[in-house]
KOLKOLTI-466051 format. One record per residue: residue number from 0; residue in three letters; x, y, z of N, C-alpha, C in turn. Coordinates in Angstrom, 2 decimals, always signed. Layout:
<pts>
PT  NUM  ALA  X  Y  Z  X  Y  Z  X  Y  Z
...
</pts>
This chain:
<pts>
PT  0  UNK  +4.89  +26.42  -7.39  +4.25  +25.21  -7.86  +5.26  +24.10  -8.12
PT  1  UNK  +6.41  +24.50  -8.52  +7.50  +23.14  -9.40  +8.13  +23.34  -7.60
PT  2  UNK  +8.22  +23.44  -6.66  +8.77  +22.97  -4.85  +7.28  +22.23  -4.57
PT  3  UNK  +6.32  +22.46  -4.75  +5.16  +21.38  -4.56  +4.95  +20.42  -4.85
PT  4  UNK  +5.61  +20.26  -6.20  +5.54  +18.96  -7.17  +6.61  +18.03  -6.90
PT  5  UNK  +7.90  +19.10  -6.63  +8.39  +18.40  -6.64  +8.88  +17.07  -4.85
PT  6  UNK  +7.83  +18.16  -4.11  +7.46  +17.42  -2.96  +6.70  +16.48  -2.60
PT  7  UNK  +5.62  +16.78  -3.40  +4.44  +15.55  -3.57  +5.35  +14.48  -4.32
PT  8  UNK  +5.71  +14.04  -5.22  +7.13  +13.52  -5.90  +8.16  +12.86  -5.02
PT  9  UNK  +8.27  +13.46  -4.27  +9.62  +12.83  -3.14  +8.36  +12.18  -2.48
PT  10  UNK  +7.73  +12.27  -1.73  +6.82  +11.70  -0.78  +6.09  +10.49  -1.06
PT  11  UNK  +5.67  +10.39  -2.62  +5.63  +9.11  -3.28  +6.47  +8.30  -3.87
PT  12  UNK  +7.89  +8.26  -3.82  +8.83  +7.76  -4.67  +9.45  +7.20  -2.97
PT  13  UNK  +9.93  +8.61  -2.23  +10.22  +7.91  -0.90  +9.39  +7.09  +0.19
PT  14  UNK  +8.34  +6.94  +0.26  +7.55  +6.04  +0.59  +7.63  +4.64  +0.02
PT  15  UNK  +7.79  +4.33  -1.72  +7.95  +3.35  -2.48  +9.36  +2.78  -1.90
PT  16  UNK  +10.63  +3.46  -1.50  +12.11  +3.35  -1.14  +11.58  +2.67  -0.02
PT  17  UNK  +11.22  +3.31  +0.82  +11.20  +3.03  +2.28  +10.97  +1.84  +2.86
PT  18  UNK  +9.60  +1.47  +1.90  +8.99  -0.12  +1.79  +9.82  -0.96  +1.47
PT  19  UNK  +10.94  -0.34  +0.55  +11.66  -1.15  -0.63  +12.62  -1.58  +0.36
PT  20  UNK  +13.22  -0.79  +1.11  +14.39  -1.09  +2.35  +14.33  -1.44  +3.07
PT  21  UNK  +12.82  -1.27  +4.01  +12.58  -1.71  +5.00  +12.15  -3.49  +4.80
PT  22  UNK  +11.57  -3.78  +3.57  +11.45  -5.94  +3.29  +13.15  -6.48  +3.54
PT  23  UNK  +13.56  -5.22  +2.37  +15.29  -5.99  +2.58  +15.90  -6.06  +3.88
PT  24  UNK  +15.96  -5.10  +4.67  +16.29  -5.17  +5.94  +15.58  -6.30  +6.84
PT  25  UNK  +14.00  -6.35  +6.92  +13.44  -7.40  +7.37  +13.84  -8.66  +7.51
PT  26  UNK  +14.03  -9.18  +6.07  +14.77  -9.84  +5.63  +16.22  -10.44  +6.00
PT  27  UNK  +17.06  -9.34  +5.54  +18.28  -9.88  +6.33  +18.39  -10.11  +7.59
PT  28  UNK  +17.19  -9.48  +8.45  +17.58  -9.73  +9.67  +16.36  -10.43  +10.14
PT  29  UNK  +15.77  -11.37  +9.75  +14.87  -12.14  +9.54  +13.48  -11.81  +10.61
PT  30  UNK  +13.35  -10.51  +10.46  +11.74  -10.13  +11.00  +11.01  -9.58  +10.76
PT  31  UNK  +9.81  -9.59  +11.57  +8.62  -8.91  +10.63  +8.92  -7.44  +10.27
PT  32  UNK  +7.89  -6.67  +9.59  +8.36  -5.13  +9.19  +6.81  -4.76  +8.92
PT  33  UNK  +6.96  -3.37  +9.72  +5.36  -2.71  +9.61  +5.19  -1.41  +8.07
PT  34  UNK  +5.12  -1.89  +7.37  +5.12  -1.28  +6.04  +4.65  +0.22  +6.13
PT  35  UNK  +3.67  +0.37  +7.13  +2.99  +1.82  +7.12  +4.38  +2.79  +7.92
PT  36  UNK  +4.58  +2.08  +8.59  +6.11  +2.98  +9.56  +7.10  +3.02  +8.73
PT  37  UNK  +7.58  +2.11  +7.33  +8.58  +1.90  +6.87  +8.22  +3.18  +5.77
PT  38  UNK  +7.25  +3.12  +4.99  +6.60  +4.26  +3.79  +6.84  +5.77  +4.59
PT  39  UNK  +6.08  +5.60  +5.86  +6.59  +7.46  +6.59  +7.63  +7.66  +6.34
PT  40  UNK  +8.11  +6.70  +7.09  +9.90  +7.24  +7.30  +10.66  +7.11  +6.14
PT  41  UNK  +10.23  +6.65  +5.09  +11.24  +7.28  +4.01  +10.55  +8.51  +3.03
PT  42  UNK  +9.05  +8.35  +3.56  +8.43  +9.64  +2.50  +8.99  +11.07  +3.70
PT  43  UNK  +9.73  +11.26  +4.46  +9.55  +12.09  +5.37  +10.67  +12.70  +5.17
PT  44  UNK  +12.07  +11.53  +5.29  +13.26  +11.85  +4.90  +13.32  +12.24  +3.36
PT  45  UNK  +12.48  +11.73  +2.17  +12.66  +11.88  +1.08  +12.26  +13.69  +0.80
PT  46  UNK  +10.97  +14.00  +1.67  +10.73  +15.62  +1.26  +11.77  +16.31  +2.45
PT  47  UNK  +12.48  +16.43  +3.40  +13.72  +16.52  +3.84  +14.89  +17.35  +3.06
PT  48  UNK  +15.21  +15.61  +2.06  +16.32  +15.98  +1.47  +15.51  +16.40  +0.35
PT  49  UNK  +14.80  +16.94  -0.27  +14.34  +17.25  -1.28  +13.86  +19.00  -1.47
PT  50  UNK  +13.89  +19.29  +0.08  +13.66  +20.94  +0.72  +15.01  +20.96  +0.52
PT  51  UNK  +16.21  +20.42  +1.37  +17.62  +20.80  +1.46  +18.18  +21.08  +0.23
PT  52  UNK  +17.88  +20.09  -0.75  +18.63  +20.08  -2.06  +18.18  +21.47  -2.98
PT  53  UNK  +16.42  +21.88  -2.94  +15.95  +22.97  -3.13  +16.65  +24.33  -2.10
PT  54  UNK  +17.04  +24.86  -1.15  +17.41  +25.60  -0.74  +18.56  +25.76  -1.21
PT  55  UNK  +19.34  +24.50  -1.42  +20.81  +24.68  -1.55  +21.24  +25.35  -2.88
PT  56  UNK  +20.24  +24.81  -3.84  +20.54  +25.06  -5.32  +19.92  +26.56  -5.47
PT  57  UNK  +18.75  +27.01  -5.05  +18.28  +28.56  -5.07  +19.34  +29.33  -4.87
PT  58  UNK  +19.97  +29.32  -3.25  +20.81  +30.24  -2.51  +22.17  +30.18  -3.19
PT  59  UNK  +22.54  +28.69  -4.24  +24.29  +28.69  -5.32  +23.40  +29.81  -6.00
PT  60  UNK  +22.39  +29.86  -7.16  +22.10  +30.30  -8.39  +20.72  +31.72  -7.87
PT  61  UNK  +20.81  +32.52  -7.29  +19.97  +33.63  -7.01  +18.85  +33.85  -8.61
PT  62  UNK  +19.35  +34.01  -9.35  +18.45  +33.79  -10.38  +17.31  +32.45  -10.41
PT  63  UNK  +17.62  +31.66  -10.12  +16.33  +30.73  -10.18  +15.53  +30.70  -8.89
PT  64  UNK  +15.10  +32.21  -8.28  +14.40  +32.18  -7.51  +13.06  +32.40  -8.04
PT  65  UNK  +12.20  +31.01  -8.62  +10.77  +31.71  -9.06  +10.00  +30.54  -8.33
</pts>
């Protein structure tokens, strides 16, 4: 349940990023930006690194496998 949460979690926070980077980028490079493509691609990369960081920390600490 707490790798679910904390996926649903990345997927809404990285979606919020994604938007957030993708205006600034727009921006600096003065063009339009499709907000729905910009929210995937950072909610996608955000549960990504958010599996990696979960595997990594289980497989250091064998005890917090619950």
């Amino acid at each position: 349940m707490k790798k679910l949460m904390g996926s649903i979690m990345a997927i809404i926070w990285g979606g919020i990023l994604g938007m957030l980077l993708g205006y600034i980028g727009s921006q600096l490079e003065a063009t339009s930006i499709n907000f729905l493509h910009a929210a995937i691609t950072g909610a996608v990369f955000a549960v990504i690194a958010t599996n990696c960081v979960y595997a990594i920390t289980t497989k250091a600490n064998p005890a917090r496998q619950k």
